[in-house]
C-alpha positions in Angstrom: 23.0 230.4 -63.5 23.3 234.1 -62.7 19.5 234.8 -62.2 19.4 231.1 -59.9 17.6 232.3 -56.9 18.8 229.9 -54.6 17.2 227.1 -52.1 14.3 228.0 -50.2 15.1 228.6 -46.6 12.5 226.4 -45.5 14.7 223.6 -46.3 17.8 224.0 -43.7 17.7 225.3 -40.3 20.0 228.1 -39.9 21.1 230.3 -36.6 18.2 232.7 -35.3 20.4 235.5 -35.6 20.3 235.2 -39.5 16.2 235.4 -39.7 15.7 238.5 -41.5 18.9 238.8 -43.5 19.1 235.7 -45.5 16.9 235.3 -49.0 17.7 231.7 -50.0 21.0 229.1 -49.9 23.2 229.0 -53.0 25.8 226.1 -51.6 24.5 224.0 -49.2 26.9 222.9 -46.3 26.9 218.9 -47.0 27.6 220.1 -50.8 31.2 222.0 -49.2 32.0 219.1 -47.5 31.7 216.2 -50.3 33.2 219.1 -52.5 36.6 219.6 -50.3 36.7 215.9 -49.3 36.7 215.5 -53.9 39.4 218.2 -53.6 41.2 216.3 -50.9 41.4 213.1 -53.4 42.5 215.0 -56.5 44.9 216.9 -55.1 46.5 213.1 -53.6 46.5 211.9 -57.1 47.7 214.7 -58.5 50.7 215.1 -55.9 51.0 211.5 -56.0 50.7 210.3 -52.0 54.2 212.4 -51.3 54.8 214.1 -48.3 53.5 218.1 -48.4 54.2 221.4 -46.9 50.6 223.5 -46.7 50.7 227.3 -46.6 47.4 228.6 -45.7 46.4 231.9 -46.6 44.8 234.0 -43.6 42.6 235.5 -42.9 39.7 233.4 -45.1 41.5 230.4 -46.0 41.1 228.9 -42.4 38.5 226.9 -42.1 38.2 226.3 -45.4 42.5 224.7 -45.1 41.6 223.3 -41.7 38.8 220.6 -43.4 40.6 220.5 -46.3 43.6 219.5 -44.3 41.0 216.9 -42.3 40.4 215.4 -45.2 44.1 214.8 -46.9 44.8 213.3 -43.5 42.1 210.8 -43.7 43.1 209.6 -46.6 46.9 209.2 -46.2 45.5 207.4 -42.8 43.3 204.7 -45.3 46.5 204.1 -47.7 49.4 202.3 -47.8 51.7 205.2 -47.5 52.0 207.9 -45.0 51.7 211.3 -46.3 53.2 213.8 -44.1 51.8 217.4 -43.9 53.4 220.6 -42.4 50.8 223.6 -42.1 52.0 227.4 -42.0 50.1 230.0 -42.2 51.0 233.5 -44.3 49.0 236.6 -45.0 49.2 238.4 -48.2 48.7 242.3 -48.1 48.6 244.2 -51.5 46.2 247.1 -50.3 46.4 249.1 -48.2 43.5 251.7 -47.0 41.6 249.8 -50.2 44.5 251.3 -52.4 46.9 249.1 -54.0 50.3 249.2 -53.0 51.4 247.9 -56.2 53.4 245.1 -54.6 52.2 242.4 -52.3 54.0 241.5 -49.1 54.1 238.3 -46.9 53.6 238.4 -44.0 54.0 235.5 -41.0 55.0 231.7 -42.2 58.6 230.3 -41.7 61.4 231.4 -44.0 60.2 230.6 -47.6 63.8 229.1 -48.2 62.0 225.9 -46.2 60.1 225.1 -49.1 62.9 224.5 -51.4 62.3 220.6 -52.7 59.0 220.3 -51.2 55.1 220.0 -52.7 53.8 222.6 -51.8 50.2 223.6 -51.7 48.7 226.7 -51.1 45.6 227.1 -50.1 43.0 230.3 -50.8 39.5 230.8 -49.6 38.6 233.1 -53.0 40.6 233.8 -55.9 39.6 237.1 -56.9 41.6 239.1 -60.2 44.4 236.2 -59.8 47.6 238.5 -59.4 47.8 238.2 -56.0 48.3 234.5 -56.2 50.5 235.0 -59.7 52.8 237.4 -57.3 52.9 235.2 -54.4 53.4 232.0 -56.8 56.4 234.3 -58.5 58.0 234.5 -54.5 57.5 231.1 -53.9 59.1 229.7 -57.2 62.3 231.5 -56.0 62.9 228.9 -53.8 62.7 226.3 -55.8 60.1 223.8 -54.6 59.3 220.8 -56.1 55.9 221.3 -57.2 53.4 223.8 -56.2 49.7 223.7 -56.5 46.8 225.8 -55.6 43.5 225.2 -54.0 41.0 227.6 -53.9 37.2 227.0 -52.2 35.7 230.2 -54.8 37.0 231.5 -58.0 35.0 234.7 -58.4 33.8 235.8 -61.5 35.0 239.3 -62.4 35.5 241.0 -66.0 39.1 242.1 -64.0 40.5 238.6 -64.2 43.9 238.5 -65.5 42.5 234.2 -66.3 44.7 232.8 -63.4 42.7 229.2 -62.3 43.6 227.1 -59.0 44.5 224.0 -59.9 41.7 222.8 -57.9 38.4 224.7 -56.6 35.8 224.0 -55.4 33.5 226.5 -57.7 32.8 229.6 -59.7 31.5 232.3 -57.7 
């Protein structure tokens, strides 16, 4: 709920530095985790145990892709197949002195041509409007990859939303 204030800070121990500019806790950490590690086993279903090529989207996505990673990993270690996983790592710029350029350039990763006939999943720290992602999914496709999916840790809630959804997230924001 919108008007939710929260958990009480009394509850988790948090670093000194903080005291003073925190109210309350609205995800706890042990929530992230079993969340992503749930992520981490739909997104093996859904890509059914084949071998995948994650492109990480910097500067946010990185911890956020580093556990998630973690966690795919674990679980292609406890099955009977062997998943293999490539991680590259892009940065997406579409503003530019807060102005928007209109067009959204890549920047970093190996030559996209790579990813032709390979799963690919891309992963976000927060989904804002969604046409970013729709114009870097639209360069990807290009190339002709197998499948391509999109993990997201936040969807946030704006009334500018042109309705893109990760096909996996962790929650609304």
């Amino acid at each position: 709920m919108d008007d939710w204030p929260g958990y009480d800070l009394n509850l988790f121990t948090y670093p000194q530095h903080y005291y003073g500019d925190l109210d309350s806790v609205l995800i706890p950490h042990g929530i992230v985790v079993d969340r992503i590690e749930r992520l981490a086993k739909d997104i093996m279903k859904d890509i059914g145990y084949c071998d995948i090529m994650v492109l990480c989207v910097l500067k946010g996505g990185y911890k956020f892709c580093a556990d998630l990673v973690e966690h795919l990993k674990n679980i292609s270690r406890n099955s009977d197949r062997f998943v293999s996983m490539k991680v590259d790592f892009i940065r997406l710029k579409s503003y530019r002195n807060d102005q928007s350029m209109g067009e959204m350039q890549i920047i970093g990763g190996d030559e996209l041509s790579t990813l032709a006939g390979k799963n690919v999943l891309i992963v976000e720290d927060v989904v804002g409007t969604g046409r970013t992602m729709k114009a870097l999914l639209g360069s990807i496709e290009r190339y002709k990859p197998k499948r391509i999916k999109v993990a997201s840790l936040l969807v946030k809630r704006t009334p500018r939303s042109d309705g893109f959804r990760p096909d996996s997230h962790m929650c609304d924001q």
